[in-house]
N, C-alpha and C positions, 0 to 999 in steps of 0.2 A: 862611302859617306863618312863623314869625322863625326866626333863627339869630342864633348868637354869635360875632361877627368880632373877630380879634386885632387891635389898631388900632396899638398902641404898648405897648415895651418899656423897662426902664429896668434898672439898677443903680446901687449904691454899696456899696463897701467902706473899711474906715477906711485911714488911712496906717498907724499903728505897725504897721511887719512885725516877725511873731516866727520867727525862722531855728530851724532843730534845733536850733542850736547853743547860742540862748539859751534852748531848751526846756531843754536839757540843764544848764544855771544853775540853771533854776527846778525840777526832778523828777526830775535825774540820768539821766535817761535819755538814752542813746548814741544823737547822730544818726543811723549807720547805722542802726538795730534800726527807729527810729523811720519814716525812709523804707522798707526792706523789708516792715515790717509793715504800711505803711499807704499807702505812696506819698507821702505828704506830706511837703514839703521846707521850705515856710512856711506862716503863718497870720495874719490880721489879728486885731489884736485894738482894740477901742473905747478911746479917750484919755480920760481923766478927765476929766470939765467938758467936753469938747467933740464927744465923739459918745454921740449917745443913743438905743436902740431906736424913738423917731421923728422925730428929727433925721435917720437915715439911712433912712427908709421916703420922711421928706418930698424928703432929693436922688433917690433911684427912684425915686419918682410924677411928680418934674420933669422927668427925663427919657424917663418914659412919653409924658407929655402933650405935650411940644417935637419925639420922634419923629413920636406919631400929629397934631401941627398942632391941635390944639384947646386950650381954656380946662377949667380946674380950674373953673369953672361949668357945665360938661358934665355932670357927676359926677354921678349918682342916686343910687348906691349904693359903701361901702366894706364889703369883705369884707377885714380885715385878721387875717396868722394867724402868730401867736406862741408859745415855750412859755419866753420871758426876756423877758415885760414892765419896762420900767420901774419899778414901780411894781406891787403885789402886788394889788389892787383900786384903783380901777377900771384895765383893761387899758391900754396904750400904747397901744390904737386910737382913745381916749377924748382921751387927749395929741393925737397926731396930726390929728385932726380941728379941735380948737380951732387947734392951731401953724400947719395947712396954711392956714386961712379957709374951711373946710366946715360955715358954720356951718349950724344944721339939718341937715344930710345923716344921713342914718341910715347907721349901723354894726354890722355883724359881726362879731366877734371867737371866731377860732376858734381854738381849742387841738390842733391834730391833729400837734404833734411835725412829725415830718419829711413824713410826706403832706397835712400842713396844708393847702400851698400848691393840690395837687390838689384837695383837698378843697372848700378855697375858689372852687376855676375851675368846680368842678361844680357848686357852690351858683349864681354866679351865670351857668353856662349854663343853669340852669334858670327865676332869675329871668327875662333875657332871652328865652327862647323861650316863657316862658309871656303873655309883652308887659305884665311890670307893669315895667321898668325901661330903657332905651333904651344908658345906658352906665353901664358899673360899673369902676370902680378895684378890680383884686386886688393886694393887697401882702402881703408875707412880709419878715420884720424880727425880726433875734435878736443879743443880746448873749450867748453863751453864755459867756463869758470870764468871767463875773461869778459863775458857777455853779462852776466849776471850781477843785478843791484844788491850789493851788500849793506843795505839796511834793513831798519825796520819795513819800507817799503819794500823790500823782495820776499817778502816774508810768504805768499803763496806761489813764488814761482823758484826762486833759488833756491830754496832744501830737491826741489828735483831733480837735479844736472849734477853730474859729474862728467869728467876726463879719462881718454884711455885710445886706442886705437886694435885694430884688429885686421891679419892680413890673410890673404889664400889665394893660393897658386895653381894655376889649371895650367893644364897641357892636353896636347891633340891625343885622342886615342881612336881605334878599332871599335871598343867595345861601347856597344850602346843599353847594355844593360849597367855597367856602375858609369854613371854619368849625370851630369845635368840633365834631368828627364826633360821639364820643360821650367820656364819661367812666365808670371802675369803682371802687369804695371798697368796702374791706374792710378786716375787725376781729379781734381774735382776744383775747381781755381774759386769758387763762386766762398767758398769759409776762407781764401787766403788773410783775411785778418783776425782769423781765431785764433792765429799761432803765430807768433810772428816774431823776427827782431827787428829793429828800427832805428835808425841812425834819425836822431833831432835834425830836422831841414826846415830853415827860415826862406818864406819866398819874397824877391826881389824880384823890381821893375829898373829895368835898366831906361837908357834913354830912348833908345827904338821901343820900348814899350813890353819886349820879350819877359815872361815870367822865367827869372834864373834861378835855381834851384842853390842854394849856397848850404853845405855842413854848418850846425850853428855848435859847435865841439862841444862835447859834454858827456851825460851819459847814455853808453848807447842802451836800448833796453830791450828789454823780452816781454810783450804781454801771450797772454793765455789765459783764452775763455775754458775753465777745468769742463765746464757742463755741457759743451757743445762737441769739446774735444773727446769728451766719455764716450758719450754718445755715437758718435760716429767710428769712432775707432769698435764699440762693441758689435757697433752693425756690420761693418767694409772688412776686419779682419778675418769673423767666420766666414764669409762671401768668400772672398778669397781664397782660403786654404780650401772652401769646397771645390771652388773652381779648379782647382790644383789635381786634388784629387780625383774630380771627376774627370779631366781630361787625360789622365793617365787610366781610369778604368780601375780605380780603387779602392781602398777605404781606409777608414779613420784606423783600423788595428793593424792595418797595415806596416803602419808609420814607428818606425825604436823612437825616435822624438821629434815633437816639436818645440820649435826653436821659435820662440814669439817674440819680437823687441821690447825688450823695458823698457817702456814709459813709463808703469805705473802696476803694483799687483794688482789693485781692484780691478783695472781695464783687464788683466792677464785671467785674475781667478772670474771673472765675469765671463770669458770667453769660453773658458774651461767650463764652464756652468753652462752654456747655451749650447753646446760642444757634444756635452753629455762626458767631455774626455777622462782618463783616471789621472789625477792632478799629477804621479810618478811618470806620466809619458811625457809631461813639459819637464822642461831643464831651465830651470833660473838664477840668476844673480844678483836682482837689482837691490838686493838686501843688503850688501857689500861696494856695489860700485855706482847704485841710482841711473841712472837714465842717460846714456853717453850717446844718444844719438844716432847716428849713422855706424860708427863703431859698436854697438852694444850685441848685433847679432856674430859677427868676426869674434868678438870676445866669447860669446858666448860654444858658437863650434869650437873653439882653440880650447878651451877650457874641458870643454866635454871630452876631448880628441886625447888631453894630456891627463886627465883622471879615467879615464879608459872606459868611458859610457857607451860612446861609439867609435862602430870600428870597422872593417873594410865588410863591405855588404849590405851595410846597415840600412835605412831607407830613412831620411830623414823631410823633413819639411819646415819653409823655412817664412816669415810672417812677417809683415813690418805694416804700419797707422803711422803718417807725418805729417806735419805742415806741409801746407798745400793747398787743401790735402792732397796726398796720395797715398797708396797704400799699393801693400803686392808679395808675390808669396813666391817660390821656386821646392820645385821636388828636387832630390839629388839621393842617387846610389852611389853610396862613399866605395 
């Protein structure tokens, strides 16, 4: 039987830092309010002409593949996952591939918001342990900066996002003890409007009478209900990661860390709280890079990986709450 071995980790995040302070330029909104509510102090945001949803996916797969010592001809497969392509069809993962030199390589592109990244590890731990692919590229890459109303009107939703991508590289192994233990994904379509982006569409009646659905161009936006979103994420997270652990026959001291997507500290320190966990067993960021999405847990392992938190053996557990919803959690022995 195969198994799915972490081989190599990567990140990148762009330079322009945007401070509270110049959040507060762009939305009015009061640094402090902005860190109490959210933990967040900074956030990167993408430079015009020079960082692009796969510009920054291709510096994280570079240092995917220079960590795990291998050639981007290794590569079987990309399971790339986005919900701020470059480009509206065909995906950034389509960009990325031609930019990287993958040519041929077949691609993935998943849409799964903030448990994307999960979702895509699960995809291809199944590739791998079914023996149709030997190693596979997961990348997570978002411009959310692009999405987001830069006035006074963004003023509860933009100080949250920032940009960055995060990659890892699995390969077929033997050993079923440091591996992908197992993966969970879950759905819930019935809040799809509590989180949402949305392109302005004006409806037309043509002459046959057909309602045509036309772009009315402008700005596209992002609403979010904070109290519904709280909510649900403090419930469906621990769910989860229990689920994780129970089905491996474990426990919570188990785990060197957990790895929880930044959305938000409260939602993170809430969970930690219901958890019972020792807040030194999470490893976070969002203080520095705010809420990147699908990319925020990739950043977050490459990060751990390159300050030397964890290291081969380790057992870690890995957590993500998106639009959707969905939500979903993966054990892995590094």
């Amino acid at each position: 039987m195969f198994y799915s071995r972490v081989i190599g980790l990567g990140h990148y995040v762009p330079k322009l830092t945007i401070t509270n302070k110049k959040m507060e330029e762009i939305t009015g909104a009061d640094p402090s309010w902005i860190e109490s509510r959210t933990g967040i102090k900074e956030r990167r945001y993408a430079e015009y002409t020079k960082d692009f949803n796969y510009s920054m996916a291709i510096h994280a797969s570079l240092m995917a593949l220079s960590n795990a010592k291998v050639s981007k001809e290794s590569i079987e497969l990309v399971i790339y996952s986005t919900q701020a392509s470059d480009t509206f069809s065909p995906s950034s993962a389509y960009i990325f591939q031609h930019k990287f030199g993958l040519k041929n390589t077949p691609i993935l592109d998943i849409r799964g918001q903030c448990s994307g990244f999960i979702q895509a590890l699960s995809i291809a731990d199944q590739y791998i342990k079914s023996g149709m692919y030997k190693c596979i590229l997961v990348v997570a890459s978002e411009i959310n900066s692009v999405y987001l109303d830069k006035s006074p009107n963004g003023v509860e939703t933009t100080p949250i996002f920032g940009d960055g991508s995060g990659a890892m590289l699995l390969n077929r192994s033997s050993d079923s003890l440091n591996s992908v233990l197992s993966t969970h994904l879950h759905a819930n379509g019935e809040y799809c409007n509590s989180l949402a982006i949305s392109l302005p569409i004006e409806i037309k009646s043509d002459s046959h009478g057909w309602n045509n659905q036309s772009p009315t161009y402008g700005v596209i936006s992002m609403f979010m209900d904070g109290k519904v979103v709280f909510r649900n994420a403090c419930r469906y997270i621990p769910e989860v990661i229990n689920e994780a652990l129970d089905s491996n026959s474990i426990t919570k001291d188990d785990i060197k860390y957990f790895f929880i997507h930044q959305a938000n500290l409260r939602i993170i320190e809430t969970v930690v709280k219901l958890m019972k966990l020792p807040f030194t067993q999470v490893y976070n960021n969002i203080e520095y890079y705010g809420n990147t999405v699908s990319a925020s847990i990739p950043i977050l392992l490459s990060e751990a990986w390159e300050k030397r938190l964890i290291k081969k053996n380790d057992l870690i557990c890995l957590s993500s709450f998106g639009s959707g919803f969905n939500w979903a959690s993966a054990l892995i022995r590094l």
